[in-house]
Each structure stands twice: as C-alpha cells, then as structure tokens.
C-alpha positions in Angstrom: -8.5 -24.9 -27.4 -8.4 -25.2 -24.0 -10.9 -24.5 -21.3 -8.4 -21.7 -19.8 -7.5 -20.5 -23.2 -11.4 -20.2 -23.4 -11.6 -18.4 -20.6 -9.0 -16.1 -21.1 -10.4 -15.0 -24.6 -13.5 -14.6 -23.2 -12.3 -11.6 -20.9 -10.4 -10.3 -23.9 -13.2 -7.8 -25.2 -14.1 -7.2 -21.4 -10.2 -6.6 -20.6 -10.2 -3.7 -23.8 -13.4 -1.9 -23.1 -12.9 -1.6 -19.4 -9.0 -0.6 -19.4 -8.3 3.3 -19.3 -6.7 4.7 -22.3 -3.6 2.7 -23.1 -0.5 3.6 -20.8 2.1 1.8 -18.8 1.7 1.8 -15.0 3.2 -0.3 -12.3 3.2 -0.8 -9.2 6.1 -1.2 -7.0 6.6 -3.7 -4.0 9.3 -5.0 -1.8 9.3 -8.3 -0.2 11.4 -9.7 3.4 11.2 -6.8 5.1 13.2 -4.8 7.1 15.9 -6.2 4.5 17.6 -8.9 2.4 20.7 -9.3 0.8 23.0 -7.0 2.6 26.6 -7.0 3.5 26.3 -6.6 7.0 23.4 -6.9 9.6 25.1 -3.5 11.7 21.8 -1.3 12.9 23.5 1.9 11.8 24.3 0.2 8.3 20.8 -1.1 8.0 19.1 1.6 9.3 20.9 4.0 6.7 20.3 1.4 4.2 16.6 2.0 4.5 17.1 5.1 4.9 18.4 5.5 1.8 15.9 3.9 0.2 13.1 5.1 1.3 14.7 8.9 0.0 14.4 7.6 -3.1 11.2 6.1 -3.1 10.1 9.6 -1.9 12.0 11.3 -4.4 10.8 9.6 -7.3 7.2 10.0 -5.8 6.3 5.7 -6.0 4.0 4.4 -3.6 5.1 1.0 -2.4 4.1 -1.5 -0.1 6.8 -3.6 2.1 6.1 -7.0 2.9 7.8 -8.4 6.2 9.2 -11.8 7.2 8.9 -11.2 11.2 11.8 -13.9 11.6 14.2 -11.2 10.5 12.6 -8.8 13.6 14.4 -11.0 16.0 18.3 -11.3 16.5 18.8 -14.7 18.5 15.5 -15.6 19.1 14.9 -12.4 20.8 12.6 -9.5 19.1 14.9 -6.7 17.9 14.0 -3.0 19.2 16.0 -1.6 16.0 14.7 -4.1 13.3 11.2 -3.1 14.3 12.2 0.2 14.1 12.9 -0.1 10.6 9.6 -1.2 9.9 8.2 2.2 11.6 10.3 4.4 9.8 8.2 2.4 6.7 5.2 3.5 8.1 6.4 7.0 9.1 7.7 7.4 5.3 3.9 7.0 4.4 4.3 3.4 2.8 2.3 0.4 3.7 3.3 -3.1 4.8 2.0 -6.5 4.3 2.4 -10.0 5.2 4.9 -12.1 3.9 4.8 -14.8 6.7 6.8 -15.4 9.3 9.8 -17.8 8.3 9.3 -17.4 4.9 8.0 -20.8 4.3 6.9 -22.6 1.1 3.6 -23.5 0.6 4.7 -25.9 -1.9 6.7 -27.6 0.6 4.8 -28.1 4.4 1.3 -28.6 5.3 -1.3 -25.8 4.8 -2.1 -25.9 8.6 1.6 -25.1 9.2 1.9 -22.4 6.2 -1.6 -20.5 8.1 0.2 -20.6 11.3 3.4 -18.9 10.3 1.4 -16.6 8.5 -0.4 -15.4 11.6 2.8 -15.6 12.9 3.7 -13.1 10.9 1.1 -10.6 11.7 2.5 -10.2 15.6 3.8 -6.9 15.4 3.2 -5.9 12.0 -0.2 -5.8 12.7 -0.1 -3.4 15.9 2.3 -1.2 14.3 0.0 -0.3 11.0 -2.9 -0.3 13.6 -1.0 2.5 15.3 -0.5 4.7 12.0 -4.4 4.0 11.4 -3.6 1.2 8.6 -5.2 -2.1 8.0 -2.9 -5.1 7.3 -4.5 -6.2 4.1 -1.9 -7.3 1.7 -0.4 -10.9 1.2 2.5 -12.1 -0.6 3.5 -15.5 -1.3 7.0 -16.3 -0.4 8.7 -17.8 -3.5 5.3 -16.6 -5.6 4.4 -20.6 -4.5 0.9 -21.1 -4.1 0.3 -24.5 -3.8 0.9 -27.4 -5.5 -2.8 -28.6 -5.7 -6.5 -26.9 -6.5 -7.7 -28.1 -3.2 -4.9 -26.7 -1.4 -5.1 -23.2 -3.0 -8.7 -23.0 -2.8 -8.7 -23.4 0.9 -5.8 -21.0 1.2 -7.9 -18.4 -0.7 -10.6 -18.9 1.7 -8.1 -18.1 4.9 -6.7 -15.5 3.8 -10.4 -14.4 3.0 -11.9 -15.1 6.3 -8.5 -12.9 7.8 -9.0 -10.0 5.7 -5.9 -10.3 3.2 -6.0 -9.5 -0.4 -3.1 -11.4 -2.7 -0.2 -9.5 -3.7 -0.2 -11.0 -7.6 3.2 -10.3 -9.4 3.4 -9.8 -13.1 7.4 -8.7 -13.6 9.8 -11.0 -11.4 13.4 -11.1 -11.9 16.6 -12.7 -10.8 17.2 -9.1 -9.0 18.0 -11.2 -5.7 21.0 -12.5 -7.5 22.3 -8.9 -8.7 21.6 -8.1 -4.8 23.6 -11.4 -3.9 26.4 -10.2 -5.8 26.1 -7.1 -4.9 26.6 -7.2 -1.4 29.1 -9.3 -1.5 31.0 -7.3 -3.1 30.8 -4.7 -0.8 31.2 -7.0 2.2 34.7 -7.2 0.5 35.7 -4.0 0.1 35.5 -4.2 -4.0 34.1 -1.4 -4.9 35.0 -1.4 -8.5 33.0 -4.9 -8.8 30.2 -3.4 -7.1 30.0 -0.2 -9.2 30.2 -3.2 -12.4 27.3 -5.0 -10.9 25.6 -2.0 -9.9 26.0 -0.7 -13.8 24.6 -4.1 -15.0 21.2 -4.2 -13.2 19.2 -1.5 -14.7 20.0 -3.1 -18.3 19.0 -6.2 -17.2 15.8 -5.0 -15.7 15.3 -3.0 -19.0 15.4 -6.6 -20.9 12.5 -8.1 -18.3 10.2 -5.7 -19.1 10.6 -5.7 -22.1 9.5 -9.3 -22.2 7.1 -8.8 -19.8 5.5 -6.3 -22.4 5.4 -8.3 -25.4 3.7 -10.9 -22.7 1.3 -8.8 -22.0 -0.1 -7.9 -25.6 0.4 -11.5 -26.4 -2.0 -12.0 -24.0 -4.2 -8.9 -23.5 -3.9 -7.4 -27.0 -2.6 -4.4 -24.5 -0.1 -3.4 -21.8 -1.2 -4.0 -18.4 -1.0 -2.5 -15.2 2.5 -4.1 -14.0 3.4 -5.4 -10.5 7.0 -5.2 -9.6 8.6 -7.1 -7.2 11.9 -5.9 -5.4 13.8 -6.5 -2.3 14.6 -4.0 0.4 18.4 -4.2 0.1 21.9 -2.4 -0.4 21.4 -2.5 -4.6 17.9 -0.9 -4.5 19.3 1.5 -1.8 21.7 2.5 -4.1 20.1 2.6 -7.4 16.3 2.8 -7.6 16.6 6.2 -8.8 18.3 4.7 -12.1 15.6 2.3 -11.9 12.1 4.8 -11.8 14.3 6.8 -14.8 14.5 3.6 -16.7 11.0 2.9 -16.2 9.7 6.8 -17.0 11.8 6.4 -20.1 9.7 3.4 -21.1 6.3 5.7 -20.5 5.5 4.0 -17.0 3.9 5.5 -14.5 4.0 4.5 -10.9 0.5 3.6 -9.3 -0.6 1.7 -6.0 -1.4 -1.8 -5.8 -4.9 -1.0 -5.3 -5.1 1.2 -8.9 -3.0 -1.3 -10.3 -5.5 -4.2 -9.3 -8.2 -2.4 -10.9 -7.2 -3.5 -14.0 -9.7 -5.9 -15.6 -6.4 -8.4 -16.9 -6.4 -9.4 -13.1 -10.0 -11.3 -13.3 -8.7 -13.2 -15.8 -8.1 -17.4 -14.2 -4.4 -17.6 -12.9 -5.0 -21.7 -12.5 -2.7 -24.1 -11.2 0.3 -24.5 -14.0 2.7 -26.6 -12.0 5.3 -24.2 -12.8 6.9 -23.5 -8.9 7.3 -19.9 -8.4 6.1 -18.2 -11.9 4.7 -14.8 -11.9 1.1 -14.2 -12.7 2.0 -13.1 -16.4 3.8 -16.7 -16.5 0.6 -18.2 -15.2 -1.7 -16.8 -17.2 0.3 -17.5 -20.2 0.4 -21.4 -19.6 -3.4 -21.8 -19.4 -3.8 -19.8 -22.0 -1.3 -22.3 -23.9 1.9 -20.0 -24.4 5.3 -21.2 -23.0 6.5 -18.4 -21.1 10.1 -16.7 -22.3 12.8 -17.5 -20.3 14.0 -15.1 -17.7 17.1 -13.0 -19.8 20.4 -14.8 -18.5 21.8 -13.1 -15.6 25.8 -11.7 -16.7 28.2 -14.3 -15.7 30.5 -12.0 -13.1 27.4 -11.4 -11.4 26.3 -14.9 -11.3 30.3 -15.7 -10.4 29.7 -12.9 -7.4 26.8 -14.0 -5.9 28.2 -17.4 -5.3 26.0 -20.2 -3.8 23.1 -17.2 -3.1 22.6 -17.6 -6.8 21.1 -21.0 -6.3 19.2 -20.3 -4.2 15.3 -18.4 -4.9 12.9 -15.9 -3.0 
C-alpha cells in the first residue's frame, strides 16, 4: 500500500461522517473567458453569444464562475472596449470571474517566474472590474489543469497564489467538450447547419457517459458521490445547448451549487500529489495515488473528431 493510498483511506471515515446526506451537486465553471471556440470573432456575434449564454445560466438558476485569459481582451495588441464589455455583462449577470492567466501558458512548459508574471498579468482589468461590482478576485484555474511538473515547483506556486489571495479552482469532471466546440463552430463557420444540429445532438450523450465515469470514480474512491466541479468553455455549443445540459444533469439527481459549497466537501482535503499525468482532473489525480488507473475519457464520435480538424489535437 502506498503512502498516498494510506492517506487517502485515512480520510475515508472523515470523508463519510462529515459529507451531508448523500446527493449529487456540482458546480459549474467556464474557462478563457470572454470566449473560445467560436465561428467568428464579430462583437455583435460574440456579444449575443454570451448573451445567450448567460440566459441560460440564469434560467436554469446555476451559479458559475468565468475564468479569463486577458490576451483575448485585446484585438491587435490593443485592449478591446467590447471584449471587456463581455466580461461586465458577467458581472452584471451576477456571476463571478477568476484568473486564468494571461496568455494561457503551461506551467508544465516555462519557468515558474514567467508563469507568476503572466498570471498577474492576467489580473489587469479583471481585477478592477470585480472591484467595481464589490467582488474579490479569488479564484485560480490552471490553464491545461497543469500544475507543475515537480513537488518543488508546485509547492512554491501554492505559496504565490497564497500570498496573492487566490484559492485553486480543482476540477473533478473534464471532457473533450473543446473538441465538440471545435467542431462545432466550424460547422457553423460554414454554413452547415445540419452537421451542426448532428454535433450539437451528440454532446449531451457524450457528457452523459463522463459522468457517469466520473461517478463510479468517485465511489471507487470515496465510498460516495462527491461534490462535482465541471469545467466548460464560454462558446457557441454551450450558448446553444446548456439548457439540454442542466436537464441532463437534473435527470441524474444533480444539483447545481457554488464553488465555495462545493469545496466544502471533505473529499477535497484528501492529497492530490504529483502523478505525472499532464493535465488530469483532480478525480484522475487522486485516483493514481491512491493506485487506480483512471478510465479513459469515452471516445469522442468520429464526425465530430473529423469536424474539428487539427483543433482536435490540440488541449485546453
């Protein structure tokens, strides 16, 4: 048995007499902010795109935090007057935003130094805008979910991100969803509807199938479910079909929390480690110390794969 697998057990009876009555909750989040994966970068598309969005977040009644990439505030170099816009009409909607660095860099793949100064970076109007809606800029999320390819390095990290007031964002379900988005656009970008309604028909199924894994995870793990953290992307597919999405979900018995509530839930105490797996959920993490090989994400269909063309190789 391993020292993590140790560990793990040990919280275990801690995990099952703290946790509220068995229930499914999640919490919902979307990363690179004001968007990703869209067919066209037009301010009226993109500011009806999260429009749209938003309405449904609304509708459905799930609080969600955004986390921004500043980079995509700027068109040419120059800050953008209508992509910052979109991040007010965020805050207006009564959602919160986080940090998601600037440029979206790896911190698997460039000096910590550099990684802490784009993440400042990122905080340049973000952090005046939540200040102006009487919000604190608390949240972090790892681009790619990387965190570091050594214990030093993530240990020094936590302690920045300490000493500037940021919490981590963990995620428990992540998903190919970018590639569906991928597709997805692109299909619009070409006028095809019918492949877009096809793609747009495939992605709650498939989401159905990663929570399902992430469930049986979970109790492999916990002995219980756990208080989920989704990960999303603010894009044209989640414009158009989160509402399909929270039904799925409410089928399945969830319901929707904050981040805070969710990280009150004694499973995130238990060691995440340092797996070596590049850009694994915590879920995945915890599963590897604890000595379980994590399932493999379901396969993605192949006309949405074919649709998203090179995007598909590519990761958030």
């Amino acid at each position: 048995m391993t020292r993590w697998l140790f560990l793990l057990l040990c919280l275990l009876p801690f995990a099952a007499s703290a946790a509220p009555p068995l229930e499914r909750t999640v919490a919902v989040t979307f990363d690179d902010l004001p968007f990703a994966s869209v067919p066209t970068e037009d301010d009226g598309y993109l500011e009806d795109m999260t429009a749209r969005l938003l309405h449904s977040l609304q509708a459905e009644h799930v609080p969600a935090v955004g986390f921004v990439n500043e980079a995509k505030l700027t068109r040419d170099g120059i800050l953008d007057a209508g992509r910052v816009g979109l991040l007010r009409v965020w805050l207006q909607a009564g959602f919160e935003l986080g940090n998601h660095t600037f440029s979206h860099l790896s911190l698997n793949r460039v000096p910590l130094a550099e990684f802490e100064a784009d993440l400042l970076q990122g905080e340049t109007v973000t952090l005046p805008l939540m200040q102006r809606e009487g919000k604190t800029l608390r949240w972090f999320r790892h681009p790619f979910l990387h965190q570091g390819t050594t214990p030093e390095v993530r240990a020094a990290f936590r302690d920045f991100l300490t000493a500037h007031g940021y919490v981590v964002a963990p995620v428990t379900v992540n998903s190919p969803e970018w590639v569906f988005a991928a597709a997805y656009a692109r299909a619009q970008a070409q006028g095809d509807e019918d492949a877009a309604r096809r793609i747009g028909a495939a992605y709650v199924p498939y989401m159905q199938t990663v929570f399902a894994q992430a469930e049986q995870l979970a109790l492999d793990l916990f002995g219980r479910p756990i208080a989920h953290v989704l990960v999303l992307h603010a894009n044209s597919l989640n414009a158009d079909h989160f509402d399909a999405l929270a039904d799925m979900l409410r089928q399945r018995g969830y319901r929707f929390v904050t981040l805070d509530d969710a990280l009150r839930d004694p499973a995130y105490a238990a060691p995440l480690g340092a797996s070596g797996a590049e850009g694994e959920s915590w879920l995945e993490g915890w599963a590897r110390q604890a000595g379980l090989r994590p399932p493999l994400p379901p396969p993605v269909p192949g006309f949405v794969t074919q649709w998203a063309g090179t995007a598909a190789l590519r990761g958030y």
